[in-house]
C-alpha positions in Angstrom: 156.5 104.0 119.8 156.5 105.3 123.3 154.6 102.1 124.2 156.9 99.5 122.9 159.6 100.8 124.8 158.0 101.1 127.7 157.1 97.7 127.3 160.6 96.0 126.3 161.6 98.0 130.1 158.6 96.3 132.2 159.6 92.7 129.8 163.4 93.2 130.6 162.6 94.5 134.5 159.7 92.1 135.4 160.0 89.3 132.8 157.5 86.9 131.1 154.6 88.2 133.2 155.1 91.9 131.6 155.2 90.0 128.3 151.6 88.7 128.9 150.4 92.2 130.1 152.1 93.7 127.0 150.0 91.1 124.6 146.7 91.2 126.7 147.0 95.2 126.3 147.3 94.9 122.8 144.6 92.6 122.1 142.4 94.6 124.3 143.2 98.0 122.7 142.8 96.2 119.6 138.9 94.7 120.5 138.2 98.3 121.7 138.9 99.7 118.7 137.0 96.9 116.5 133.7 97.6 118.9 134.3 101.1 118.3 134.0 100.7 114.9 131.4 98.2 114.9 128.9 100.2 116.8 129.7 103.4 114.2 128.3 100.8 111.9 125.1 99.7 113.5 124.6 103.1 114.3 124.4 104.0 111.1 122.6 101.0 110.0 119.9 101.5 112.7 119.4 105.3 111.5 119.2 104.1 107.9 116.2 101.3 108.9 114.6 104.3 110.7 114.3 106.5 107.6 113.4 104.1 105.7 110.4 103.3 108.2 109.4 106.8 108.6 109.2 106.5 104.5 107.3 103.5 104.1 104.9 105.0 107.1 104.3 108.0 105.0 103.4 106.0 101.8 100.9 103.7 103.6 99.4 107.4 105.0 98.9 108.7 101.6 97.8 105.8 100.0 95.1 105.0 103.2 94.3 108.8 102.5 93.7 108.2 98.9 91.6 105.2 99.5 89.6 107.2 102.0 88.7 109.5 99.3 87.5 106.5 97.6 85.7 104.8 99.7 83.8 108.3 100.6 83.0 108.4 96.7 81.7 104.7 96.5 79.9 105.5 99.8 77.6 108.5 98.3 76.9 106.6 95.0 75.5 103.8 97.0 73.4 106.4 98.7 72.2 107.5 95.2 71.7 104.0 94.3 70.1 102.8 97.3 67.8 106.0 96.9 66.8 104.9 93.7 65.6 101.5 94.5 63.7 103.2 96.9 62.1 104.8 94.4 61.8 102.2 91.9 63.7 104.6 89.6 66.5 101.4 88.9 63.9 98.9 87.2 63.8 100.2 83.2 60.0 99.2 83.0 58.9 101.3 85.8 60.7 104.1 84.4 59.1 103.6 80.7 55.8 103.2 82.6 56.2 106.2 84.7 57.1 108.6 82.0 54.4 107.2 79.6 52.2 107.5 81.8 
């Protein structure tokens, strides 16, 4: 309220040029406001993209963790396996033959 009348004084005092001040303040105050607003928004928007990195990051951990665990398991039965062929303990005939014998 205070700034419309101080504005209809600087129109009546100084004219049309006050009048363009008076509209340029406006639309500035105006703009200010909107970018105030706007980066409230992308703020927010940026923080929620970060958390929902940070979540997908700690699902790909666990799952990589999980198929380390595998990959361990599969690793050690190969062993065995490998261990047996060695041995000739994979081919059925040797085995008959060997305990037959």
């Amino acid at each position: 309220m205070a700034e419309s009348a101080t504005f209809l004084k600087l129109i009546e005092s100084i004219g049309f040029p006050a009048l363009i001040f008076a509209v340029w303040y406006l639309y500035h105050r105006s703009q200010v406001k909107a970018w105030e607003s706007r980066e409230v928004a992308q703020s927010a928007a940026w923080k929620g993209q970060m958390e929902a990195m940070t979540e997908r990051e700690e699902r790909v951990f666990n799952l990589l963790g999980g198929q380390l665990e595998a990959l361990q398991c599969l690793i050690g039965q190969m062993a065995r396996v490998e261990n047996k062929i060695d041995t000739n303990q994979h081919c059925p005939i040797v085995r008959r033959e060997s305990h037959a014998g």
